[in-house]
N, C-alpha and C positions, 0 to 999 in steps of 0.2 A: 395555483388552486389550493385553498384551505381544505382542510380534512378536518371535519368534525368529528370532537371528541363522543366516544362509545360508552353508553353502561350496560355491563350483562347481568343481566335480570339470575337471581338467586332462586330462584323459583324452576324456570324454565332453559335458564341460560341459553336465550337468545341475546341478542344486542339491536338498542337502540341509540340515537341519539338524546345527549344529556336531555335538550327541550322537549321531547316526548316526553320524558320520564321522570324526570324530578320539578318540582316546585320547592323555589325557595320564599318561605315566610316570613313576616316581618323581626320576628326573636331570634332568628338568624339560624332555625330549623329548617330543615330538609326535607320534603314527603316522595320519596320513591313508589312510581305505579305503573304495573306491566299491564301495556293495553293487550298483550295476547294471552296472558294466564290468570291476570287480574292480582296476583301479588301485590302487597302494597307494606311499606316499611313507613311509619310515622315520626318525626321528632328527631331525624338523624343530624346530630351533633355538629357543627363543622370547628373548623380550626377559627374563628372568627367570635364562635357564641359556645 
């Protein structure tokens, strides 16, 4: 059984999985959003972009 990878939200530090919470864009940005405090991180950098 796989175990999906966790983010804990900065906001509320709860955790969710990555697919709840991050959207990856096509410029190779990140958009981080907590469906339970509504936190939201735009533009986050990856090693790729």
């Amino acid at each position: 059984m796989a175990v999906e990878p966790l983010a804990e939200c900065p906001g509320c530090q709860r955790r969710h999985a990555f697919e709840q919470v991050l959207t990856a864009q096509s410029n190779q940005n990140v958009i981080f959003s907590c469906p339970d405090c509504g936190y939201e991180k735009k533009n986050i950098r990856t090693s790729k972009g």
